[in-house]
C-alpha positions in Angstrom: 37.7 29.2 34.3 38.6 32.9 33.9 41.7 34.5 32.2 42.3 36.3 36.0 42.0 32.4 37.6 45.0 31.5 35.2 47.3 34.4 35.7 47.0 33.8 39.4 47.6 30.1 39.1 50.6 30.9 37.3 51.8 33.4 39.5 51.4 30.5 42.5 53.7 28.2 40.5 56.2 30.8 40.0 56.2 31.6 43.0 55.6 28.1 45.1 53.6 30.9 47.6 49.8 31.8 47.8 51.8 35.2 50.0 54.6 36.0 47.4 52.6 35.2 44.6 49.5 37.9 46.2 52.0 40.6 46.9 53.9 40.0 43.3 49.8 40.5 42.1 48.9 43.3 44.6 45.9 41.2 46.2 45.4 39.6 49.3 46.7 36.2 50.2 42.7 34.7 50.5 41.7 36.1 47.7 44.8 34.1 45.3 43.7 31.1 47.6 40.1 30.7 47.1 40.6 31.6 43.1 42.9 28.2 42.8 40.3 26.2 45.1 37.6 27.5 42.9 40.2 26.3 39.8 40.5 22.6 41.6 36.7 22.3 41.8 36.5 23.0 38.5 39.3 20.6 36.9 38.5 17.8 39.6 42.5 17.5 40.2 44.4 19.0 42.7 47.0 21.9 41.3 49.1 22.1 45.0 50.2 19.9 47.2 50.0 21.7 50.9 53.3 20.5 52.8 53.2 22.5 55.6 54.3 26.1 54.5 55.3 24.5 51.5 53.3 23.9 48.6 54.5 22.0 45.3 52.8 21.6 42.3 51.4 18.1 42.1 52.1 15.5 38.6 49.1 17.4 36.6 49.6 21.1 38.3 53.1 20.8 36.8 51.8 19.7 33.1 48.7 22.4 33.3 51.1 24.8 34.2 54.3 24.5 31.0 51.3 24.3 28.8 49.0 27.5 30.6 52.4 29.7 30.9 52.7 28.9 26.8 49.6 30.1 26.0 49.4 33.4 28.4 52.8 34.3 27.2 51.5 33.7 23.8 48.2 36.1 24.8 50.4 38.8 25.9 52.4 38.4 22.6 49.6 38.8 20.1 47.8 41.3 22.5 50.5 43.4 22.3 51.2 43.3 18.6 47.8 43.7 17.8 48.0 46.9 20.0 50.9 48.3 17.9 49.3 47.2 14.8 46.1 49.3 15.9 48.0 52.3 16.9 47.5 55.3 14.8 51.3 55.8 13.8 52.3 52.4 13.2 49.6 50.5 11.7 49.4 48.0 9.4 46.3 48.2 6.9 45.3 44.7 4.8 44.8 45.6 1.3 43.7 43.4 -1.5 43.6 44.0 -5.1 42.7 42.7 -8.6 45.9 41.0 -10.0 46.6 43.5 -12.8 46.8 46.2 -10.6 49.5 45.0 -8.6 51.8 45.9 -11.2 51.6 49.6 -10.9 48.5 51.1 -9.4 48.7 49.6 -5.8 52.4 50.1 -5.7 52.2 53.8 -6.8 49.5 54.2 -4.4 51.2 52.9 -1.5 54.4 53.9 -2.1 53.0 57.3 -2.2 51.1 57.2 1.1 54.1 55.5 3.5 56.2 58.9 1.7 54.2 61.0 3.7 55.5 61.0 7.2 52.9 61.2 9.2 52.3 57.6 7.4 56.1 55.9 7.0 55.6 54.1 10.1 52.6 52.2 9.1 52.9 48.8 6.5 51.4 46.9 4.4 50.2 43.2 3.9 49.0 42.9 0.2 46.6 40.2 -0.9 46.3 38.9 -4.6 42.2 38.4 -5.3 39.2 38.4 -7.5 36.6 41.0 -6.8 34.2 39.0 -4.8 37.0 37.9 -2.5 38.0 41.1 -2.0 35.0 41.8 -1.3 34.0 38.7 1.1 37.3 39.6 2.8 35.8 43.1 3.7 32.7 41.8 4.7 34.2 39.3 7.1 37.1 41.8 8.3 39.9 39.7 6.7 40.8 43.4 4.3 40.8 46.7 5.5 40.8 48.1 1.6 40.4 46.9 -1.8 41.4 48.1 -5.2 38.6 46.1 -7.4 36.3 46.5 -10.1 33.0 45.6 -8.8 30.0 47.6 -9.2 28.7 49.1 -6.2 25.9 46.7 -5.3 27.2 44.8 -1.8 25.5 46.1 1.3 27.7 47.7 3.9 30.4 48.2 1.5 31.5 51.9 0.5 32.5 51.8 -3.5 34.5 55.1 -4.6 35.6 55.1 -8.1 39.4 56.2 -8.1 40.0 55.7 -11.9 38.3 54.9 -15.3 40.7 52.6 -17.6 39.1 52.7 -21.7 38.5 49.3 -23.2 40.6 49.3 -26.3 40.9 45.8 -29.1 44.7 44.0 -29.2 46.2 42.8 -32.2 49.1 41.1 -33.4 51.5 43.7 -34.7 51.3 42.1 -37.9 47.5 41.7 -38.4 45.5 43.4 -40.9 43.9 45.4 -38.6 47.1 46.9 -37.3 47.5 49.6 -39.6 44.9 50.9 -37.9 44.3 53.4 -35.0 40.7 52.9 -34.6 38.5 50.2 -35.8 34.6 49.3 -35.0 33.8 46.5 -32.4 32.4 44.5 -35.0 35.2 44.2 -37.2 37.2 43.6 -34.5 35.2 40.7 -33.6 34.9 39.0 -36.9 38.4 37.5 -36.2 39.3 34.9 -33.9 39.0 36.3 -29.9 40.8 35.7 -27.0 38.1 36.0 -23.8 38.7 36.6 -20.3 37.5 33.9 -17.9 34.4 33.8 -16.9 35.4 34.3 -13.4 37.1 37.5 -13.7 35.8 40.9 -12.9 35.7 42.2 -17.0 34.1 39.3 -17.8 30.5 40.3 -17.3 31.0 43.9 -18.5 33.2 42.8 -21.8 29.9 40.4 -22.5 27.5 43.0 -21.7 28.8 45.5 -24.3 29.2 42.5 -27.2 25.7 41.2 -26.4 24.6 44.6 -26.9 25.9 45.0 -30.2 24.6 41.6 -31.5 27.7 40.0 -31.8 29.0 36.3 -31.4 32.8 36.0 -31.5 34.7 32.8 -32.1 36.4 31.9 -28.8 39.6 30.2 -29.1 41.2 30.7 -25.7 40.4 32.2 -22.1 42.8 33.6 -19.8 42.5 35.4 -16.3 43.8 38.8 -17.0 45.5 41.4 -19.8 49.4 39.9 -19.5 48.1 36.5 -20.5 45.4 37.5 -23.1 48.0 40.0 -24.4 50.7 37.0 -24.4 47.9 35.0 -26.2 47.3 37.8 -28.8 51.0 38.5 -29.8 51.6 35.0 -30.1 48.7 34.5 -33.1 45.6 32.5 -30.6 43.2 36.0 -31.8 42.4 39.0 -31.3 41.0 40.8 -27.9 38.9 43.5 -26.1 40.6 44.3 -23.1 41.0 47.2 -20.2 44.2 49.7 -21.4 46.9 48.7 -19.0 50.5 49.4 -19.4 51.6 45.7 -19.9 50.2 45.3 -22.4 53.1 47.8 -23.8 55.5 44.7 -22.6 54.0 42.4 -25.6 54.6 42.9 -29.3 50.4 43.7 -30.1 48.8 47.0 -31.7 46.3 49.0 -29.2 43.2 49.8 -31.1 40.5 52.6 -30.1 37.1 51.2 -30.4 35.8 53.4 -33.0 32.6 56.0 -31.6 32.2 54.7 -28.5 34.2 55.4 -25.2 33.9 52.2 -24.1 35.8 51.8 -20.0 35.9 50.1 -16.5 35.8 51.5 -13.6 38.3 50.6 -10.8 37.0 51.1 -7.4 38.5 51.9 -3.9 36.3 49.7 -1.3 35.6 49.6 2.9 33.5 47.9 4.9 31.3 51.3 6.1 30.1 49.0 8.9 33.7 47.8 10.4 36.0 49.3 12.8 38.7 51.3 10.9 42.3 52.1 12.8 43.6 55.1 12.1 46.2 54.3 9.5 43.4 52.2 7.3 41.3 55.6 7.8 43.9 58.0 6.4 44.6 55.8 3.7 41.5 55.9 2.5 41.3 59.9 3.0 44.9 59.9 1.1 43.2 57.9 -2.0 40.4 60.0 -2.0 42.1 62.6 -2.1 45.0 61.7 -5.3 42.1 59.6 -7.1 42.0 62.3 -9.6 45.5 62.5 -10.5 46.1 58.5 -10.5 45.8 58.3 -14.2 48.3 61.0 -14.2 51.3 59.2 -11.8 50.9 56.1 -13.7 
């Protein structure tokens, strides 16, 4: 059964003429014949009844036809959208992003790229993710872009680092620490410590740096990203390492420096180098390449 074999058969039943039905199609009247013979051999039920000059559609050409017009009209919906949604002025572009920086980097970024006007056509569908779902959703096409913090080790996916965030330890404002500015890691750590889950993308990097420095902090709570440690930490459950993002200004903790070391994360633009990109998804990317220095800056 072909696509072309369906459109004709609906075109028939329109119709009720092989001859109206050929010249509404611009073919010849056998050709539109033999295609819905060839369709009857293939169902083994007969579409038409032949009445003289006359055809009708038979008890079964009548219930394969309301559910084959459904689905071609539906075809020719999503065909077109899909079309507009590919076109270079209007496209949309999938992008997926680490939960924390919904809050002001992906906004800022997007906002800024639709205010352009070769670009305030185009729109967005955001998804909420961890890093390896971002990036399984490039892999499989699901994104077009991700905002993540991965290291650059996936094949096929392109990893441009767009902005560094430092590490810095949380207090509450009341702790003893907090007449401080700067303190060491390890004094930091002698206290009770809020952790990130293991599961998140800082996880492995916060670990990393404390098993390097011989450390062994008392765990007393996990939480998936800095507005809940920081809600944690201002409400007594520890202390914290985290990245230096600006909720944590919305919670009543002291920001400390860690103390000689510039301890940070990188946050990475990623694409699929392998995939298809539409134009719009292509000068998005070109627009964040080209602001990534001065994204600390709008922020």
């Amino acid at each position: 059964m072909t696509l072309q074999q369906l459109k004709y058969f609906c075109a028939v039943s329109q119709k009720m003429s092989f001859t109206s039905a050929a010249d509404m199609l611009h073919i010849s009247q056998p050709s539109i014949s033999n295609a819905i013979a060839d369709m009857e051999n293939e169902l083994g039920f007969i579409l038409f009844e032949r009445k003289g000059r006359h055809i009708e559609l038979t008890k079964y050409g009548y219930y394969y036809y309301q559910h084959i017009s459904e689905i071609l009209q539906r075809l020719n919906y999503v065909t077109e959208k899909t079309k507009t949604l590919a076109h270079g002025e209007t496209g949309a572009i999938d992008l997926a992003y680490n939960a924390p920086f919904g809050r002001r980097i992906v906004p800022k970024i997007a906002r800024g790229f639709l205010d352009n006007e070769d670009n305030n056509e185009c729109t967005f569908n955001f998804h909420q993710a961890s890093s390896p779902k971002i990036i399984e959703g490039l892999q499989s096409g699901i994104y077009d872009v991700g905002i993540c913090t991965t290291e650059p080790i996936t094949e096929g996916i392109k990893y441009i680092p767009i902005m560094h965030q430092e590490l810095v330890g949380i207090v509450p404002e009341d702790h003893e620490l907090a007449k401080n500015d700067k303190v060491k890691l390890s004094e930091l750590l002698k206290f009770p410590y809020v952790d990130y889950k293991n599961e998140t993308g800082l996880y492995k990097l916060i670990h990393k740096i404390i098993d390097s420095c011989n450390l062994k902090p008392k765990i007393t709570a996990k939480a998936p990203d800095e507005d809940s440690i920081a809600a944690l930490v201002s409400s007594g459950f520890g202390v914290s390492f985290v990245a230096s993002v600006y909720v944590l200004k919305n919670y009543d903790v002291k920001i400390l420096h860690i103390e000689n070391q510039n301890y940070f994360r990188t946050i990475f633009m990623a694409h699929n180098s392998e995939h298809y990109l539409t134009p719009a998804v292509t000068r998005f990317i070109k627009y964040v390449n080209v602001i990534k220095n001065d994204i600390a800056e709008i922020l």
